[in-house]
Backbone bond lengths (Angstrom), bond angles and torsions (degrees), N, CA, C in turn:
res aa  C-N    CA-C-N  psi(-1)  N-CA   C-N-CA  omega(-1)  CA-C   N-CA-C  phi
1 X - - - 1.455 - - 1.523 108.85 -
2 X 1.603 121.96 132.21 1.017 93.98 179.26 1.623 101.80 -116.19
3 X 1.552 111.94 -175.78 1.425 119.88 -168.02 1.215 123.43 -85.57
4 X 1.398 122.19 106.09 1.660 125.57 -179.70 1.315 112.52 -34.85
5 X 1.343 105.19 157.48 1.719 129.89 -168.88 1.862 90.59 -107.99
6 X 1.978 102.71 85.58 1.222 93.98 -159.84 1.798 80.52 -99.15
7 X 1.830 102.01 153.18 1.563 100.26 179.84 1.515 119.11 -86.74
8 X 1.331 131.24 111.16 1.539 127.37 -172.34 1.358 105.94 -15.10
9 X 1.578 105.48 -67.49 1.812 131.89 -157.93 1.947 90.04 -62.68
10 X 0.986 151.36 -55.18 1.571 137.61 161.48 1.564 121.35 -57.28
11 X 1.138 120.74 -27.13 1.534 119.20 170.25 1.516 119.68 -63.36
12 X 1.995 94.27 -37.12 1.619 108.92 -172.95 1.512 110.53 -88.99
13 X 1.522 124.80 -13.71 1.315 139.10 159.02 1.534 119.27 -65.81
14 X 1.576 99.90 -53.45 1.467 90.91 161.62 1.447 131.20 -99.45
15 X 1.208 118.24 67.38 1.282 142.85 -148.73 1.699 89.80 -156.01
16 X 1.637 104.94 -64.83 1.592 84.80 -159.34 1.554 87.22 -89.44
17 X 1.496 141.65 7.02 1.722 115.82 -179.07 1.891 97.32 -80.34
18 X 1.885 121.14 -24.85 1.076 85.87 177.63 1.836 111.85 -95.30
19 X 0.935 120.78 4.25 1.494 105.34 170.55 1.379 111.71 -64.01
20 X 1.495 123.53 -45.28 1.511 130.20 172.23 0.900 89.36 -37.10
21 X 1.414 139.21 -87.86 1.645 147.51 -115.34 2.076 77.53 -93.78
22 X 1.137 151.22 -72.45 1.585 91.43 179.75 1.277 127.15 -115.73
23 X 1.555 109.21 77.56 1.292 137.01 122.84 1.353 120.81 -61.63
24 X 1.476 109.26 -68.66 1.338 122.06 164.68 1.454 118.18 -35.04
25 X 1.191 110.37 -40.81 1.924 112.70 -168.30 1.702 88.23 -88.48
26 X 1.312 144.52 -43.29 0.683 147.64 -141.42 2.011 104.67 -65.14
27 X 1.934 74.66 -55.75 2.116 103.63 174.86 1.435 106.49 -60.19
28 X 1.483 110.90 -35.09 1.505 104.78 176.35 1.582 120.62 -71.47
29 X 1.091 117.43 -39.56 1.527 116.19 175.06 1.526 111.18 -70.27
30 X 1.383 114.96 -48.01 1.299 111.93 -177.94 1.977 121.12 -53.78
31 X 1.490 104.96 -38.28 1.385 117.73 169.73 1.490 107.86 -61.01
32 X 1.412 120.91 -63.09 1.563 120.91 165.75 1.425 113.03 -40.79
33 X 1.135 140.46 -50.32 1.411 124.04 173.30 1.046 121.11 -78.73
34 X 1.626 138.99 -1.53 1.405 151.76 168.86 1.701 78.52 -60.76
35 X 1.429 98.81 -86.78 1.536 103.56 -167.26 1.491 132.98 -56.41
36 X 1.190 93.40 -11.18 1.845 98.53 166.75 2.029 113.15 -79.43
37 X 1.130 80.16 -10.91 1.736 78.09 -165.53 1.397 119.68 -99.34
38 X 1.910 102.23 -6.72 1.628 111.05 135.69 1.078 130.90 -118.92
39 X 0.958 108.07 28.73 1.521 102.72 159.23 1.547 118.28 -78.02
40 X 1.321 101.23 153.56 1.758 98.40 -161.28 1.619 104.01 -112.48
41 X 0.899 116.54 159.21 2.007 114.47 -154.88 1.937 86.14 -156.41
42 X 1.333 100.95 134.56 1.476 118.72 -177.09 1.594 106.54 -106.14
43 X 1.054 138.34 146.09 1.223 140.28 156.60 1.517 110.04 -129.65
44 X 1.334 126.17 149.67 1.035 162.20 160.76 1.620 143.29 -116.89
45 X 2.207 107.35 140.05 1.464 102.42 -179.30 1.496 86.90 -145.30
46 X 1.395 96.62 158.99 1.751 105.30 158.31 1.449 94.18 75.80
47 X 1.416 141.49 43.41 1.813 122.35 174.34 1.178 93.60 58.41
48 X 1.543 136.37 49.09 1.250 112.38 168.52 1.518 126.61 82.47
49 X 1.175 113.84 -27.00 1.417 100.46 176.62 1.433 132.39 -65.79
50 X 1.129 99.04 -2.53 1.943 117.99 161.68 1.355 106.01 -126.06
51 X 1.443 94.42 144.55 1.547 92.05 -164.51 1.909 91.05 -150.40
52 X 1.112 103.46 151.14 2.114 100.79 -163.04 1.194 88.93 -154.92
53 X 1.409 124.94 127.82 1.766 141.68 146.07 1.156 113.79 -88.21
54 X 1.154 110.14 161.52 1.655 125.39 173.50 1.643 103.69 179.85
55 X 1.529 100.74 162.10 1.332 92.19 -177.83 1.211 85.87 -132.47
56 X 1.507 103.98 167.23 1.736 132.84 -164.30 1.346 121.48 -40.44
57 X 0.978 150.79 0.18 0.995 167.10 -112.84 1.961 93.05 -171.40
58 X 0.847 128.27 3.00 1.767 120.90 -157.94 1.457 134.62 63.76
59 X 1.126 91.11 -17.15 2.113 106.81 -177.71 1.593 99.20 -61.99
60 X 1.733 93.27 115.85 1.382 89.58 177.25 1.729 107.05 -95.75
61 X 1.213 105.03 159.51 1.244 95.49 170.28 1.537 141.15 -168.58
62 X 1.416 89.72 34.20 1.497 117.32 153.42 1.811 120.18 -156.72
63 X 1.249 115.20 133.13 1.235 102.46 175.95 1.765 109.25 -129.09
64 X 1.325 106.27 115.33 1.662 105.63 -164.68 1.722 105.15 -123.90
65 X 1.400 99.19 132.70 1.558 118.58 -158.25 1.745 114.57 -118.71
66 X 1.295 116.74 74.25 1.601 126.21 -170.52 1.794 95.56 -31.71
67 X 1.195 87.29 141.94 1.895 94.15 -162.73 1.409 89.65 -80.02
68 X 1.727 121.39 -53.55 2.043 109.42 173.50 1.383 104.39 -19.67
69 X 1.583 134.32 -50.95 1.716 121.15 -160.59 1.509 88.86 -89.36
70 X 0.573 154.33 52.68 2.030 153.39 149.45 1.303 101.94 -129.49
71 X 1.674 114.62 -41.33 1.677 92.26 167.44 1.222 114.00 -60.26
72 X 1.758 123.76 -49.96 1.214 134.33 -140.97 1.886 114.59 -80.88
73 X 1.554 91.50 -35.10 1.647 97.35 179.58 1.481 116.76 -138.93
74 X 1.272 119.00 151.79 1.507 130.45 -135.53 2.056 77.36 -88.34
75 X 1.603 96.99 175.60 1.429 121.08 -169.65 1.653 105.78 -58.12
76 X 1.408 120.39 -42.44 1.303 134.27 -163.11 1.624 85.23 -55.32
77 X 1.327 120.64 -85.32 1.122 146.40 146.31 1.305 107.03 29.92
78 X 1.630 91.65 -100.43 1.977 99.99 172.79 0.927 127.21 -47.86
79 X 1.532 123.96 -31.14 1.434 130.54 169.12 1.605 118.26 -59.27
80 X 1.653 122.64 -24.86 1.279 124.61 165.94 1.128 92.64 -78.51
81 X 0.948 120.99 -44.23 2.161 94.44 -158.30 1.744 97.79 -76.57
82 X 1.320 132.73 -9.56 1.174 122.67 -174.42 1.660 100.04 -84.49
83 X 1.144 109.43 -16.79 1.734 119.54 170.17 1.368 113.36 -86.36
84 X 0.972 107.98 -44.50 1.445 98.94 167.88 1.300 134.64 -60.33
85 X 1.551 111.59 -43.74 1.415 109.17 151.63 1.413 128.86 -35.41
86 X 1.363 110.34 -81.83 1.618 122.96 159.49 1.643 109.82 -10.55
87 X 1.277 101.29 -67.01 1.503 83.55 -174.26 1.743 115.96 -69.44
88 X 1.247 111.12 -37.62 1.286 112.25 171.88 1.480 123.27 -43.45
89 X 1.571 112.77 -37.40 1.341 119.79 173.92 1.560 109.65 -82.10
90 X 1.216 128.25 -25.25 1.416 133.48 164.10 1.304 108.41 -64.05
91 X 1.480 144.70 -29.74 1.424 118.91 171.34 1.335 102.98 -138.20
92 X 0.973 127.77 20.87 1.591 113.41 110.93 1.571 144.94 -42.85
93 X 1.630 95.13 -26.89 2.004 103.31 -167.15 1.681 78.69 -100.18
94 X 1.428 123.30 -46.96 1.753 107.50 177.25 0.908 106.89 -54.54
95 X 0.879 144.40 -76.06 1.470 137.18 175.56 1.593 120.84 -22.15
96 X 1.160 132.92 -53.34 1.209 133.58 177.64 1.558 114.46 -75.91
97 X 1.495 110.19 -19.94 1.524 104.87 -178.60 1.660 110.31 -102.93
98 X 1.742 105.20 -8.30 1.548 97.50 156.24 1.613 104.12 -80.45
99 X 1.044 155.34 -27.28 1.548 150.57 -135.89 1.735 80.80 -97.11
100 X 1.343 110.99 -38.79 1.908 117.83 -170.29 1.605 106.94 -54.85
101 X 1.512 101.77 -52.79 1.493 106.63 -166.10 1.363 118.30 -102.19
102 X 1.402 109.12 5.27 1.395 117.41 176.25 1.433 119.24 -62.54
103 X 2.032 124.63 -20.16 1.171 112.56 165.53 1.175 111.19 -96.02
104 X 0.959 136.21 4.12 1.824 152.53 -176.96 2.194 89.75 -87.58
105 X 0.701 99.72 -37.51 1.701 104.86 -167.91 1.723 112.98 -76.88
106 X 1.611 94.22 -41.18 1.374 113.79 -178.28 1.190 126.32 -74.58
107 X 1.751 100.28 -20.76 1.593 122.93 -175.30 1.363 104.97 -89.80
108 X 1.452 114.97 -18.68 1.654 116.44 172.89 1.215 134.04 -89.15
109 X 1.951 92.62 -15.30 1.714 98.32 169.56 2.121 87.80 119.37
110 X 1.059 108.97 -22.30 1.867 109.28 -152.47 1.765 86.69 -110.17
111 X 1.347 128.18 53.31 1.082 125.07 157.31 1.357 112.22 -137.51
């Protein structure tokens, strides 16, 4: 086989259309995780009587505990449903930040 008569000036053209293109992917992910990292994601245990925020990014940042379940059930207790929340708010926000990048993924071929 022998070696094409490739032209510098088209090698160096297509050279810079794919650096653009991820540039472009680059601005796109980076903007998607700007905005994933406030977005705010609820989790829940117990009907609610635990209740946990966090935003996209994992930062939690509220955890609120209906005082009826502190009368009603001992520490062991609250301490599961305060886990349960947690996790509830943990894949809940996976969940929402795969659903985010799932056309970003699809557009790359890896969805």
């Amino acid at each position: 086989m022998q070696p094409q008569n490739t032209d510098p000036r088209q090698l160096e053209a297509a050279m810079n259309d794919l650096l653009e293109q991820v540039r472009a992917s680059t601005e796109r992910v980076d903007e998607l995780n700007r905005s994933l990292a406030t977005r705010e994601i609820t989790g829940y245990a117990g009907n609610g009587e635990v209740t946990v925020r966090l935003l996209g990014n994992g930062r939690f940042t509220e955890v609120v505990i209906d005082p009826d379940a502190l009368r009603r059930f001992g520490a062991e207790d609250v301490g599961a449903l305060v886990l349960e929340a947690v996790n509830d708010g943990l894949r809940r926000m996976q969940e929402a930040n795969q659903a985010a990048y799932a056309p970003l993924m699809a557009e790359s071929g890896e969805g």
